[in-house]
C-alpha positions in Angstrom: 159.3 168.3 71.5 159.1 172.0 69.8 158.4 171.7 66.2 161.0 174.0 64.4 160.8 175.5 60.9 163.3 173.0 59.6 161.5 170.0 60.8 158.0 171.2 59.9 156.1 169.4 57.2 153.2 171.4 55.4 150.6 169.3 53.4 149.1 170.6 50.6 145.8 169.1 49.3 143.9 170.7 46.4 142.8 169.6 43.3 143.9 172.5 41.0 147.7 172.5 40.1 147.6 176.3 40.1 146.7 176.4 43.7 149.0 174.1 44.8 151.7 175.9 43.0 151.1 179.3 44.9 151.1 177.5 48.8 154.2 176.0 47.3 156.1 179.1 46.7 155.0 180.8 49.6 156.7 178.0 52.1 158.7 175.9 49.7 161.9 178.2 51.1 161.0 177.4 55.0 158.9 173.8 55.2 158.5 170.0 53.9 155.9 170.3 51.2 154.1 167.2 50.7 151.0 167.6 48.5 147.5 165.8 48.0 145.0 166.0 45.3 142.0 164.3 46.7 141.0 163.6 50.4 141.7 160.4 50.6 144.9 160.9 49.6 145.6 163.2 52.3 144.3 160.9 55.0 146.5 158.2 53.8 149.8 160.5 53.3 149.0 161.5 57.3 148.9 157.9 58.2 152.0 156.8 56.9 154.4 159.8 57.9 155.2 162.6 60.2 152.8 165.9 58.7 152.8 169.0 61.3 149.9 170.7 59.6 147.6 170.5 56.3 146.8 173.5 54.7 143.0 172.2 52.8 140.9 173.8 50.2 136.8 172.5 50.2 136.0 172.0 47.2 137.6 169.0 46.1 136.2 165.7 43.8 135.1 162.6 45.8 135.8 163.7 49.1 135.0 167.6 49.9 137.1 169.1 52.1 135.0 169.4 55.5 134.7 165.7 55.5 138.3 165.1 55.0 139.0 166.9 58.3 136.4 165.0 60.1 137.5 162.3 59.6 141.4 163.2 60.2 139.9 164.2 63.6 138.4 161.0 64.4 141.4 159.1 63.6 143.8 159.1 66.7 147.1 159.5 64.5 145.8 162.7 63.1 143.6 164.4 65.4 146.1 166.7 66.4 147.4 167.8 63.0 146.3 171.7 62.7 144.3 172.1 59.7 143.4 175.3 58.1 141.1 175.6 54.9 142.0 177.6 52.3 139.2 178.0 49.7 137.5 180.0 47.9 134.2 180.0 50.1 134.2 182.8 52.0 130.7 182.9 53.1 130.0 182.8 57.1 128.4 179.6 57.5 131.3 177.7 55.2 133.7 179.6 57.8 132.0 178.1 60.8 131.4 174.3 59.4 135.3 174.8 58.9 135.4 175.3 62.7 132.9 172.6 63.3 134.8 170.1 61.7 137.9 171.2 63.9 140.1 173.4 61.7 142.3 176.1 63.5 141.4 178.7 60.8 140.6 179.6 57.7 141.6 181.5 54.6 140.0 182.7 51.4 141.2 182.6 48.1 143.1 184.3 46.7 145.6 183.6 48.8 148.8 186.1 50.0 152.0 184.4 50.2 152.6 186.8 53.5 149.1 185.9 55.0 149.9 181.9 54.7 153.5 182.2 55.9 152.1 183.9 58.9 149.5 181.6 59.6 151.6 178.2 58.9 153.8 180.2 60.9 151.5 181.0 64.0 149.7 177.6 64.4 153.0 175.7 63.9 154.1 177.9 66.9 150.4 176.9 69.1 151.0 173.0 67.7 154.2 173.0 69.1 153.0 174.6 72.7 149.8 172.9 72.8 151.8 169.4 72.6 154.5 170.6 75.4 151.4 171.9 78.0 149.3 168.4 77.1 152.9 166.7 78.4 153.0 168.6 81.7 149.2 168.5 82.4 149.6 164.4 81.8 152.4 164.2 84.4 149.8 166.0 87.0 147.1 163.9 86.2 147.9 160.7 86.7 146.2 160.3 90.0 143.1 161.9 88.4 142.6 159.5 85.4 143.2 156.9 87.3 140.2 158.3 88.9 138.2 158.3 86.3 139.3 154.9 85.0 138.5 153.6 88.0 134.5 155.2 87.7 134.0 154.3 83.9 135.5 151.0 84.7 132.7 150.5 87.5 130.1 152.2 85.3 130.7 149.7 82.6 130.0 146.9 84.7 127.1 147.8 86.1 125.4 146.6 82.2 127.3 142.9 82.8 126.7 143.0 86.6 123.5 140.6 86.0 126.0 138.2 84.0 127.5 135.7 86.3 131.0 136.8 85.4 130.4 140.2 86.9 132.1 141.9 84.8 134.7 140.1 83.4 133.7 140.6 79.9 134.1 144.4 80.5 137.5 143.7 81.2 138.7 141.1 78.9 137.2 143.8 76.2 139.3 146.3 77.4 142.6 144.6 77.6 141.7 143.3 74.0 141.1 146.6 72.6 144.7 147.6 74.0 146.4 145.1 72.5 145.1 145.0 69.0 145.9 149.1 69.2 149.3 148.1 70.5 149.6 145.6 67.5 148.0 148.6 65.2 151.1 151.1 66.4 149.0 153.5 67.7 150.7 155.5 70.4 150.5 154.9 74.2 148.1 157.9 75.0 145.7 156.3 72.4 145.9 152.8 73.4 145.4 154.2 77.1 142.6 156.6 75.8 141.0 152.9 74.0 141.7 151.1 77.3 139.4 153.6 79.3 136.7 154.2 76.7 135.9 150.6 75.5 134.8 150.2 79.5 131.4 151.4 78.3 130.7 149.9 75.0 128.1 147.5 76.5 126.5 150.1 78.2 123.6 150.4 76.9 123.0 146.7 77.5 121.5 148.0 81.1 118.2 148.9 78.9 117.8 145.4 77.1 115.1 142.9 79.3 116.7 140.2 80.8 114.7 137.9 78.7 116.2 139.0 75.6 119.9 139.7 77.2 119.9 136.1 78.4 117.9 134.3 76.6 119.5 130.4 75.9 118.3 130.2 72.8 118.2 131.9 69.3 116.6 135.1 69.2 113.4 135.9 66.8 113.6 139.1 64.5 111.7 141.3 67.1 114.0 140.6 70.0 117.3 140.8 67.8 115.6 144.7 67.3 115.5 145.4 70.7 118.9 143.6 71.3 120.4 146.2 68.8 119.2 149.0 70.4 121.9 148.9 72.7 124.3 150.8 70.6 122.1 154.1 70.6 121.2 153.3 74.2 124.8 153.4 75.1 125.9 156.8 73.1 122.6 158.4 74.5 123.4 157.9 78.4 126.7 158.9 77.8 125.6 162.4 76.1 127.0 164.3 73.5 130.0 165.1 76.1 132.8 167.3 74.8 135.6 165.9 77.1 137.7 163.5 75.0 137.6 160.6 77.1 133.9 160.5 77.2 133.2 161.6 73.9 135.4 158.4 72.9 133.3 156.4 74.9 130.0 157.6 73.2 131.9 156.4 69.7 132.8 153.3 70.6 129.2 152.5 72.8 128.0 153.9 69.1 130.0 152.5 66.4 131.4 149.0 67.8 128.4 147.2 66.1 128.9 148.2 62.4 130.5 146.0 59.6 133.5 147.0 57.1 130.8 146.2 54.5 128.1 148.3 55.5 125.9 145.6 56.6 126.6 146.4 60.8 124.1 149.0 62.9 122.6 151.0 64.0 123.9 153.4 61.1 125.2 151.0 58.6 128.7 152.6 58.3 131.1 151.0 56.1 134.8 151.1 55.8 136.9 153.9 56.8 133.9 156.1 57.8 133.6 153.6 60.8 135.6 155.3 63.6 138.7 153.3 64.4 138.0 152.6 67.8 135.0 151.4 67.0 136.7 148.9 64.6 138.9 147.6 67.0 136.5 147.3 69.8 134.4 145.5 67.4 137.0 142.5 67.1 138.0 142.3 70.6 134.0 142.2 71.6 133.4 139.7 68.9 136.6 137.4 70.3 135.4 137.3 73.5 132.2 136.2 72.6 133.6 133.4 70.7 136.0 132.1 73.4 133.5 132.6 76.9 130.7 130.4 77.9 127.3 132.3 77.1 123.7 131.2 78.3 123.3 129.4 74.2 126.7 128.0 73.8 130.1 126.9 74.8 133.6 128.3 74.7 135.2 128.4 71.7 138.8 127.2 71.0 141.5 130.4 70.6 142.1 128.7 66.9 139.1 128.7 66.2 137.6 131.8 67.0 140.6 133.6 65.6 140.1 131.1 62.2 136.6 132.7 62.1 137.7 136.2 62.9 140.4 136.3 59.9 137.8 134.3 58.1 135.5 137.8 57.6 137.6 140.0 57.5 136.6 143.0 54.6 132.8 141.8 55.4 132.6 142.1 59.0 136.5 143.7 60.1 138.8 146.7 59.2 141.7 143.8 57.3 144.3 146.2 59.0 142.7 146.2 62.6 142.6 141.9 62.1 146.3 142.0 60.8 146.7 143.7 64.6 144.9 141.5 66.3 146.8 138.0 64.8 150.0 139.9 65.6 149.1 140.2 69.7 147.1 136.6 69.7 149.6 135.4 72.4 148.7 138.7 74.5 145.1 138.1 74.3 145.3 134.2 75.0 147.2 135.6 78.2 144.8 138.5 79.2 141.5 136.2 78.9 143.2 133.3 81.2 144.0 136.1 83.9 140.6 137.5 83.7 137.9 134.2 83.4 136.1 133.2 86.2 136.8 129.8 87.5 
């Protein structure tokens, strides 16, 4: 759907009053203003309503402003939100982390009123295409991705192939994911996007010694280092790849391993600096490992692996992302009886 001037909402984040009151009167007359004064702020204004593009200065308390569109870009409800920096760091290598960190441009202070009209004005225009030509490439792919789902799908099990479920775990862990992103709210193209990429979180699993990987016992402190390797191994075949569906595969192979609390690996992310997909992968690998047979233990009972899910949540699990996953526990009791090997 085009984006008119009408429906347009502008955020404004900056932490000087004087600032915000210049953006203000330049588009007051023509857009929503909604305004921030810290990062965080911003992020959570973006998740809870409709915001067509965030105008951002840098230099801001707490959070700066390069690392409040980073992580607005790794965050599937705002990824697509143009942002452009206005700040008062003009110097060429501020300009080009701007870029880096996925602004669509970038404007020095002081500010016109005529300059940021146009801008607002021109990206608000290339939004509003961009969104309509992403609709009509989708249509003509469909064929394709399913394609490519099919490949990453195979590709993934390759790293469980060993496993006598061959493959099922791959999967189950897939299906999960959707679900607890379905329960989230996260829109279809996401939950889709999840479905595909959470094929290869295990798959760096293909470099672990079957020793270690199947091992009926508990594992010592030096095998539980090379077990934990798998993470890095994962995001390493995949490659630094630009495309978005394997670029999301390389986060969630990466990330689906670390803790809300800081305590996961390999990086020891915490909280909201832990992609999302990676969060919700991370419950939907941890439930099935509670509820299927491994080489050290038996099945878990649904109850009971969802009484010790909820039961660390904030020290192991986003709260939110477990809230989504009790709300679709019926959809995943469903999906793992469809997909078990008898």
């Amino acid at each position: 759907m085009e984006i008119t001037t009408a429906q347009a909402s502008v955020l404004i984040v900056d932490d000087v009053p004087h600032n915000i009151s210049l953006l203000n009167a330049a588009l007051m007359d023509e857009y929503i203003i909604k305004v921030a004064t810290k990062g965080q702020h911003a992020i959570d204004i973006c998740n809870s309503m409709p915001i067509d593009i965030i105008l951002l200065d840098v230099m801001m308390p707490e959070m700066d402003g390069f690392e409040t569109c980073r992580q607005l870009k790794e965050n599937p409800f705002t990824r697509a939100i143009p942002v452009i920096f206005v700040t008062a760091r003009g110097e060429i290598h501020d300009e080009s982390r701007g870029f880096d960190c996925g602004a669509v441009d970038y404007i020095t202070k002081p500010v016109r009123a005529s300059i940021v009209r146009a801008r607002v004005k021109t990206h608000l225009a290339l939004y509003s295409r961009n969104r309509a030509l992403e609709h009509l490439v989708q249509e003509r792919t469909v064929e394709l991705n399913r394609s490519h789902l099919e490949i990453l799908h195979r590709l993934g099990t390759a790293a469980e192939y060993r496993d006598n479920e061959t493959g099922q775990h791959i999967v189950r862990v897939c299906h999960f994911s959707r679900s607890i992103a379905q329960g989230w709210g996260l829109p279809e193209s996401e939950t889709d996007l999840l479905f595909t990429a959470a094929a290869l979180h295990d798959l760096g699993k293909i470099g672990i010694p079957d020793s270690i990987l199947f091992k009926p016992g508990k594992l010592n402190d030096a095998e539980w280092k090379i077990i934990r390797t798998h993470c890095e191994i994962g995001y390493n075949i995949i490659g630094k790849n630009q495309t978005l569906l394997l670029k999301t595969a390389g986060i969630v192979a990466l990330t689906h391993h670390e803790h809300w609390d800081g305590a996961g690996y390999p990086q020891g992310l915490k909280g909201s600096t832990i992609p999302l997909f990676g969060r919700i992968v991370a419950i939907a690998d941890m439930f099935d490992a509670l509820i299927s047979e491994r080489p050290y233990k038996r099945p878990w009972p649904v109850a009971e692996a969802v009484r010790e899910i909820n039961s660390v949540r904030e020290r192991h699990f986003d709260p939110k992302a477990v809230d989504a996953f009790l709300q679709m526990i019926p959809e995943l009791t469903a999906v793992h009886q469809q997909f078990t090997a008898t």
